[in-house]
Backbone as a ProteinNet text record, in pm:
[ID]
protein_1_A
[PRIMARY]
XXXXXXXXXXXXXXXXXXXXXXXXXXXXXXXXXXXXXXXXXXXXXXXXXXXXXXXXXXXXXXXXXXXXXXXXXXXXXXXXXXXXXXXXXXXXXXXXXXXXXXXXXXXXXXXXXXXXXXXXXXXXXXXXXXXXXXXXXXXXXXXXXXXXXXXXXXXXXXXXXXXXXXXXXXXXXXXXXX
[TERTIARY]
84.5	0	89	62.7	100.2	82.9	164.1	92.1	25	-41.1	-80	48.6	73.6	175.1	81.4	122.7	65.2	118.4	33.7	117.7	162.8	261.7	273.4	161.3	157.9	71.5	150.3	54.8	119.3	86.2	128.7	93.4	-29.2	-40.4	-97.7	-34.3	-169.6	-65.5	34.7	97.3	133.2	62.1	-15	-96.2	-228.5	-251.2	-344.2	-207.3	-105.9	8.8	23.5	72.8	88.8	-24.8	-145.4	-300.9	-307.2	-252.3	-341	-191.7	-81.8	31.9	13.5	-39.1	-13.3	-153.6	-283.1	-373.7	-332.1	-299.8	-225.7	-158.8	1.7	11.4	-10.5	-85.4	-183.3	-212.5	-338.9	-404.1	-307.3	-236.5	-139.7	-72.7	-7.4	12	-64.3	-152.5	-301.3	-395.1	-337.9	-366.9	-203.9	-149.3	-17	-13.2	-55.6	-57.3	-186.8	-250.9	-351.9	-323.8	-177.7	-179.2	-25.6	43.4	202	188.9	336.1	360.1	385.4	347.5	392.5	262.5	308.3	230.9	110.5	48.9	-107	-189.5	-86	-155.8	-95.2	-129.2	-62.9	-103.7	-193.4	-214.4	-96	-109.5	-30.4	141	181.5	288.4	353.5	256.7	286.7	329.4	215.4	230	370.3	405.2	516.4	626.4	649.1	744.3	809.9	635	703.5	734.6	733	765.9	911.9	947.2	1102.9	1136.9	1259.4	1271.4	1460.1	1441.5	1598.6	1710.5	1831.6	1940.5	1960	1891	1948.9	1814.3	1729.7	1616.3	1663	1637	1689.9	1627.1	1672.5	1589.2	1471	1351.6	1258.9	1240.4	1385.1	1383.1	1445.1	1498.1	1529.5	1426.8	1330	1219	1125.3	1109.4	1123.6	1173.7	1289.6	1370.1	1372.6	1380	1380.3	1262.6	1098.6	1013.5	979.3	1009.9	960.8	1046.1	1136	1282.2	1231.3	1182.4	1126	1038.8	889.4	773.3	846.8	904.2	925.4	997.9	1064	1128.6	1010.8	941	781.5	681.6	693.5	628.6	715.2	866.2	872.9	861.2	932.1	861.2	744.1	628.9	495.1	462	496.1	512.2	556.1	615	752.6	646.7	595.5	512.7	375.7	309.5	221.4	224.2	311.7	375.7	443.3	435.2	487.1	399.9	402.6	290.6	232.6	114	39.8	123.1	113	143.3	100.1	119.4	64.3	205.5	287.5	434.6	400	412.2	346	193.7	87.4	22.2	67.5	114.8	187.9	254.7	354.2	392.1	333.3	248.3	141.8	64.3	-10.8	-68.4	22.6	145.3	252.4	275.4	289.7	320.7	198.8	99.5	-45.4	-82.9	-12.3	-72.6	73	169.6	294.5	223.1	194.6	187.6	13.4	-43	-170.3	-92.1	-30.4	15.6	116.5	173.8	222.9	149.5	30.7	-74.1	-103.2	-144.3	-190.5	-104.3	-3.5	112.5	103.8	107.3	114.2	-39.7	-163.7	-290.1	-281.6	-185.2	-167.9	-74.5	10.1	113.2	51	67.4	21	-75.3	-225.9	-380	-392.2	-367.8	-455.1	-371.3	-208.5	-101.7	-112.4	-109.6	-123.4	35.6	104.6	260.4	293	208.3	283.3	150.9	71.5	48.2	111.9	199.2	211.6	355	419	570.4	515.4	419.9	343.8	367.9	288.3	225.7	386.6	491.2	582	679.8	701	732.8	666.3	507.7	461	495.4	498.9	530.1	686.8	771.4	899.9	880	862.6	782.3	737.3	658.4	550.5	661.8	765.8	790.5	932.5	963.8	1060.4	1021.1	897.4	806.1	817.2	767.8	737.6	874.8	998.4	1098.5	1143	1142.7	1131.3	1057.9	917.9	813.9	858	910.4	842.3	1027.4	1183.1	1251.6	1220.8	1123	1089.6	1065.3	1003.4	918.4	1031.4	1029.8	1187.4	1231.5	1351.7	1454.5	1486.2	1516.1	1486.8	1408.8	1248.1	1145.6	1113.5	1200.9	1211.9	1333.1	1470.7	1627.1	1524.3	1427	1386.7	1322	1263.8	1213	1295.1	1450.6	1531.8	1570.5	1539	1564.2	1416.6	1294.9	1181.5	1239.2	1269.7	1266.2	1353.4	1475.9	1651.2	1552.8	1477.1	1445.2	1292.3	1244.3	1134.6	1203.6	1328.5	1415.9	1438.5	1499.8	1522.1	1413.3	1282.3	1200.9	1153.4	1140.7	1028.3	1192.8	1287.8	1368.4	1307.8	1306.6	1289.5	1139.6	1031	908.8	886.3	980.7	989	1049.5	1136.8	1223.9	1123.4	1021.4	951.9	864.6	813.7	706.7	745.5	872.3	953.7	958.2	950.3	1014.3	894.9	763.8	640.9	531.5	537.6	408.2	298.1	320.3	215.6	177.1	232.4	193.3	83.7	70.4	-7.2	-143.2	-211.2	-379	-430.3	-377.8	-455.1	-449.1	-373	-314.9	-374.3	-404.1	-428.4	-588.9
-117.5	0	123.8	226.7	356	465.3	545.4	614.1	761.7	811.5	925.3	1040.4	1107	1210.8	1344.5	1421.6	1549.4	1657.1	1732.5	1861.5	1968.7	2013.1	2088.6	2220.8	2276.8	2355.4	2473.7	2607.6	2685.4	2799.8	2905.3	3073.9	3106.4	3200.7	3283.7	3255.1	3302.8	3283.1	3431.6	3436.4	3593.4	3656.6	3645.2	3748.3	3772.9	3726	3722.1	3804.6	3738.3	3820.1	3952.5	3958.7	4101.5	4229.6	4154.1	4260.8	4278.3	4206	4268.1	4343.1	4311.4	4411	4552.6	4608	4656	4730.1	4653.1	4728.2	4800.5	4715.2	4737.4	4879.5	4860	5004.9	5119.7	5077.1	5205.7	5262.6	5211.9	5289.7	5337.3	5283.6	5339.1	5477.3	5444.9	5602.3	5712	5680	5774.5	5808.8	5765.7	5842.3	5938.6	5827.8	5974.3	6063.1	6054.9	6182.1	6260.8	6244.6	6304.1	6413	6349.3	6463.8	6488.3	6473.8	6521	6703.9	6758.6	6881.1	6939.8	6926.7	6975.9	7125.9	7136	7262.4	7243.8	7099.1	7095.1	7049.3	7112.2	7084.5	7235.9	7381.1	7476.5	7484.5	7460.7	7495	7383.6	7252.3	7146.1	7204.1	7248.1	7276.9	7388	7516.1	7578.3	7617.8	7467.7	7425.9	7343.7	7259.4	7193	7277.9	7356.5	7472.4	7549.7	7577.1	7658.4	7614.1	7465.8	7393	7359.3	7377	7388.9	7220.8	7200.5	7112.7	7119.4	6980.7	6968.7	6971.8	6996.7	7041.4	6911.6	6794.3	6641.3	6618.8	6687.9	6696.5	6660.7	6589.9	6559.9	6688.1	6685.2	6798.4	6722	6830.5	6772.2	6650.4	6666.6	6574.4	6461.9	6461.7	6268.6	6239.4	6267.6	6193.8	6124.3	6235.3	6179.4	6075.2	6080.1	5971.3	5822.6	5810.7	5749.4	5654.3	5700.1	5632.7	5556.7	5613.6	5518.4	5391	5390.4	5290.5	5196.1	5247	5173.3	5103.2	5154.9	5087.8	4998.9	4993.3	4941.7	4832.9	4822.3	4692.9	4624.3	4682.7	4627.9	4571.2	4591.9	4584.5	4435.6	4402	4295.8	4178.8	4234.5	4162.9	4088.9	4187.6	4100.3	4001	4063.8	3923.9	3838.1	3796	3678.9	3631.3	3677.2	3622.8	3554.6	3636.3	3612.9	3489.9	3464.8	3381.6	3239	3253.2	3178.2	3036.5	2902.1	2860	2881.8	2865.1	2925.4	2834.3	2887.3	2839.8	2981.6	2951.5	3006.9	3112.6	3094.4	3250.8	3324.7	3205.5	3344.1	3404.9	3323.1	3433.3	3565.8	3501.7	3625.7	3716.9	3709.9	3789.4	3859.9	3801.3	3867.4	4003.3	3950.2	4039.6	4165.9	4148.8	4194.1	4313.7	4263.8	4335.8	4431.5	4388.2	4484.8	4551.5	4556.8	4677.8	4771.8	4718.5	4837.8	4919.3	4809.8	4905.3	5035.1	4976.6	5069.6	5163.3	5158	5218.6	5359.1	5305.9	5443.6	5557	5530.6	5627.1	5678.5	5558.1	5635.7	5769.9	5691.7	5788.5	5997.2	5934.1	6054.8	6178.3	6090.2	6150.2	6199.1	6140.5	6171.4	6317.3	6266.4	6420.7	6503.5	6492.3	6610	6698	6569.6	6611.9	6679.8	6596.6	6625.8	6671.9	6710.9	6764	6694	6612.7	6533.4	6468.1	6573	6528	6456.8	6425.7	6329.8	6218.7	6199.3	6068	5997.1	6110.7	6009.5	5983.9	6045.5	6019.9	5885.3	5852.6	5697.9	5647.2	5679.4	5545.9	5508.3	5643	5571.7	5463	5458.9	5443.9	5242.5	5295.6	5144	5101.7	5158.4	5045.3	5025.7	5105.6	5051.3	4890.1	4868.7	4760.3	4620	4707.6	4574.3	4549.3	4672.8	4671.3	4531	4555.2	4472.1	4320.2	4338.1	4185.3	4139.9	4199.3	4154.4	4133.6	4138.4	4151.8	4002.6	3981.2	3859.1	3746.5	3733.3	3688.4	3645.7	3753.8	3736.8	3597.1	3660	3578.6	3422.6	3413.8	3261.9	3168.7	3276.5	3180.6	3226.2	3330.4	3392.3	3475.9	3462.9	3519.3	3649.6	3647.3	3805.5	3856.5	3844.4	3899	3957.1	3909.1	3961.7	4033.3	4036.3	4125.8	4251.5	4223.3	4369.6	4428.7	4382.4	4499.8	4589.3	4543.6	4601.1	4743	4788.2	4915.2	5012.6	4949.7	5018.1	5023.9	4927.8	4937.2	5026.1	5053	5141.2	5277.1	5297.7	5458.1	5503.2	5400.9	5447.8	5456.6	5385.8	5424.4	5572.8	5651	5756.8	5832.1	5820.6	5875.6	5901.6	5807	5852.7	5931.9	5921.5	6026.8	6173.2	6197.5	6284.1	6329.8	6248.8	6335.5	6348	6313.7	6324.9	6464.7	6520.9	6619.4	6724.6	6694.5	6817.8	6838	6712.5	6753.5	6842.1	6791.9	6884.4	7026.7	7064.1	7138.5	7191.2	7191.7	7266.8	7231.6	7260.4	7216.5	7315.9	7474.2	7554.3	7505.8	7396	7421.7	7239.9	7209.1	7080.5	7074.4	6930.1	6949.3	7070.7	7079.4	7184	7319.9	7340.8	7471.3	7506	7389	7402.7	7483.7
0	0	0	-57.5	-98.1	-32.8	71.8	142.4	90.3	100.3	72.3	94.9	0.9	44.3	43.2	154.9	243.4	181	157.1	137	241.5	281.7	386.5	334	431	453.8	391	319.1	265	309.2	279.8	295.9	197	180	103.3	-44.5	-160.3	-290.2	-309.1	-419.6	-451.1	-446	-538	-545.3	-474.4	-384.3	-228.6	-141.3	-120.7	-60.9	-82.3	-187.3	-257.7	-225.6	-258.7	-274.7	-95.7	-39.5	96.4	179.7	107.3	132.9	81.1	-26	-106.9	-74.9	-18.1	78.6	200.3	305.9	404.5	387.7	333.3	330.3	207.8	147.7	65.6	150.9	281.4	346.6	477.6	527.4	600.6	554.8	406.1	300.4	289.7	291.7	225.3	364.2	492.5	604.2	660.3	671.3	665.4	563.6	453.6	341.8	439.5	445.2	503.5	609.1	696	776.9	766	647.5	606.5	593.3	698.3	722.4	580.4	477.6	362.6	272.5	159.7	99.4	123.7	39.4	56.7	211.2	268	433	488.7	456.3	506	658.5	754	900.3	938.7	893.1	999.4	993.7	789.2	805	875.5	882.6	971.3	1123.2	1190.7	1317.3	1333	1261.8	1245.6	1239.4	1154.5	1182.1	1266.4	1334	1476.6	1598.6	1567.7	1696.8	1695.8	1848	1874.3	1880.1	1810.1	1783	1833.1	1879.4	1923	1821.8	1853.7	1724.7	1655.7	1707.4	1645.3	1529.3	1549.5	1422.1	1292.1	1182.8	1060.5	1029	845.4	767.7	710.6	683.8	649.2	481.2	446.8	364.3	359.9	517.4	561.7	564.4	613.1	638.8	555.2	450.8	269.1	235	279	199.6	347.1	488.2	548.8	513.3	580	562.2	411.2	309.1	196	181.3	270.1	270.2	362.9	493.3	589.5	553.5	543.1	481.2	339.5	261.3	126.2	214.9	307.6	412.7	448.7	583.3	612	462.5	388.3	287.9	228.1	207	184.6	306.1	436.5	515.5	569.2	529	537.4	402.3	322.3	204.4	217.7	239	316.1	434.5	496	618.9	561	453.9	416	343.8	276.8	169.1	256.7	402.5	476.9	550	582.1	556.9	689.9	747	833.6	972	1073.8	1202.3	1286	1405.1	1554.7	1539.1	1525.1	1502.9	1382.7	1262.1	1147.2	1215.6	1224	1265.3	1363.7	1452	1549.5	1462.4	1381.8	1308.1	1205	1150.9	1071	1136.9	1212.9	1340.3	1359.8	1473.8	1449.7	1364.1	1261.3	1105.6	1085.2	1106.5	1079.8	1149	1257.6	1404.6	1386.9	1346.9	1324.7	1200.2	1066.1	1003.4	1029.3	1016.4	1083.6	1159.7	1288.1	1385.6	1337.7	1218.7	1139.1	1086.6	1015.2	965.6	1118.4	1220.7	1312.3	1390.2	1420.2	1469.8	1418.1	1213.8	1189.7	1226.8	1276.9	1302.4	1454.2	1581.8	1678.5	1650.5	1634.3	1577.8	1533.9	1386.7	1345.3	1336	1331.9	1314.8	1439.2	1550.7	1685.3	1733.5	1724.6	1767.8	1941.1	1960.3	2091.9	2072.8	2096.8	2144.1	2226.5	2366.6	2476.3	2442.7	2398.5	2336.1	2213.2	2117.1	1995.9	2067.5	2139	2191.6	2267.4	2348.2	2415.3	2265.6	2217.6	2070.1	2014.3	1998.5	1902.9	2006.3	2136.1	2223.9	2232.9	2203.6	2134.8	2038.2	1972.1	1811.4	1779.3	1886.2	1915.1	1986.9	2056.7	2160.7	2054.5	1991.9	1900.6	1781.2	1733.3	1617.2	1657.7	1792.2	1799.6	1862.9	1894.8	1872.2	1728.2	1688.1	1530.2	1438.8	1475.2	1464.2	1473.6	1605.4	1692.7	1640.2	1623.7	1548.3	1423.9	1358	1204.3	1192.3	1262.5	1226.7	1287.9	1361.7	1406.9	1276.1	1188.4	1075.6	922.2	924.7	824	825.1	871.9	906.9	903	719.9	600.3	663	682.9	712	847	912.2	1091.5	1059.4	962.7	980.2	875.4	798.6	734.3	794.2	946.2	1026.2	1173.1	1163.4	1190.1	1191.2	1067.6	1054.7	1107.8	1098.8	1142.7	1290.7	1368.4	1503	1600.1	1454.6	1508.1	1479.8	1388.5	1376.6	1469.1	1514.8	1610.8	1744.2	1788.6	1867.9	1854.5	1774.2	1779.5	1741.6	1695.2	1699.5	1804.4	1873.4	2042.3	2082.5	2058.6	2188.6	2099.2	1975.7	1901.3	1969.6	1934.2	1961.1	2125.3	2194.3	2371.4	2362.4	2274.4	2309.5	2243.4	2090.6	2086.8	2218.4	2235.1	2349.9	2487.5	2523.7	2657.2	2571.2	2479.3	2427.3	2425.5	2359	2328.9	2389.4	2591	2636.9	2611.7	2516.3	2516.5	2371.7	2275.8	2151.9	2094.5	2187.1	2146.2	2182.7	2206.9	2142.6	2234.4	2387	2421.8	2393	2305.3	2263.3	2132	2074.8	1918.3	1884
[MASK]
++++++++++++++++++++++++++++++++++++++++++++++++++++++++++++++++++++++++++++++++++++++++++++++++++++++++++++++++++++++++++++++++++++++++++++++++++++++++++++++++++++++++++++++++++

């Protein structure tokens, strides 16, 4: 007798992978565009401006160039997870992966929208936390996919010291001020 051969269990296809990556952070994008310090937002960029900011501040065009580097990492990372075959860690990492990325759009709606400085300095402070769960997580199941969220986790490090120092810096200029 012949035994039946099993198929291991699989991920997601590509293109199920891809479409709900490629959902994922669309809408993550298209809520941080929503509240980006730039021309077609003149009140936020203005508010952004006049807030004192420590001398270790990048220019406003690292940030340009940082985050699309970051997310485009998160972005192959959750593919790789998605694409990974299902277990109790990929899910964790999946999860993981979808509350960081959400947690970015959100971040930029704490900041900038609601200018609630000592909550988004909390939130980034979280998704440092989760981002280095998911870090953890995602290399249980692959490797690549937990070392590409490395760099999200080194720059929310210096982000929460960053949005801790605007906030010491501007207790007359946030939500209750706004």
């Amino acid at each position: 007798m012949i035994a039946a051969r099993t198929q291991p269990a699989t991920g997601l296809s590509r293109v199920a992978a891809a479409t709900i990556v490629a959902g994922v952070m669309g809408v993550s994008a298209l809520v941080g565009r929503r509240n980006a310090p730039d021309k077609s937002h003149p009140g936020i960029r203005g508010w952004y401006r006049r807030l004192h900011k420590p001398s270790f501040t990048p220019p406003d065009a690292a940030f340009g160039a940082v985050w699309p580097a970051l997310e485009a990492s998160l972005a192959v990372g959750g593919y790789r997870l998605l694409r990974a075959p299902a277990s109790t860690s990929r899910n964790l990492g999946v999860g993981l992966w979808l509350l960081n990325t959400g947690m970015i759009g959100g971040w930029t709606e704490l900041f900038f929208r609601k200018r609630a400085l000592g909550a988004s300095t909390a939130a980034s402070a979280m998704m440092m936390g989760t981002g280095a769960g998911y870090v953890v997580a995602a290399s249980r199941v692959d490797r690549p996919a937990g070392l590409l969220g490395v760099p999200f986790v080194a720059w929310l490090g210096f982000a929460t010291l960053l949005a801790e120092q605007v906030w010491q810096r501007n207790p007359d200029r946030g939500a209750a001020a706004a």
